[in-house]
Residue, then its C-alpha position, 0 to 999 in steps of 0.5 A: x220714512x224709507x217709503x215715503x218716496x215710493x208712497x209718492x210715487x203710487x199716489x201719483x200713478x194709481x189715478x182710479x184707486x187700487x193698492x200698491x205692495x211696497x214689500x215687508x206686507x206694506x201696502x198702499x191704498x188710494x181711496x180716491x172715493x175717499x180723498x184717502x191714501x190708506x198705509x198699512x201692514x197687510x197679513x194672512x191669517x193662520x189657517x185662511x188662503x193666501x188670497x184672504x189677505x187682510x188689513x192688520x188694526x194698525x197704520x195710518x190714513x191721510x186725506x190726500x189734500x194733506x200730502x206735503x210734496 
């Protein structure tokens, strides 16, 4: 519930999609092809590069139509 407003926030600024850190491996993603906002914890592997991050089984996905303002 504490980044609900920073989720907000991104979901107003990403206009073409993308992904924003929120910190503690948080991430937003807007899937505008989708219609979805995608919240999840994010995590690197043991033994793979920094830079394969990758989307942990659980969080959560809502249409945007849904978001509540």
């Amino acid at each position: 519930m504490s980044y609900l407003k920073d989720i907000d926030t991104t979901v107003k600024y990403l206009d073409y999609g993308g992904d924003e850190h929120l910190g503690d491996g948080y991430y937003i993603r807007v899937l505008y092809g989708l219609r979805r906002v995608d919240f999840r914890i994010y995590y690197v592997p043991y033994s793979y590069k920094v830079s394969q991050i990758r989307p942990s089984t659980n969080g959560i996905s809502i249409r945007i139509d849904e978001r509540r303002i």
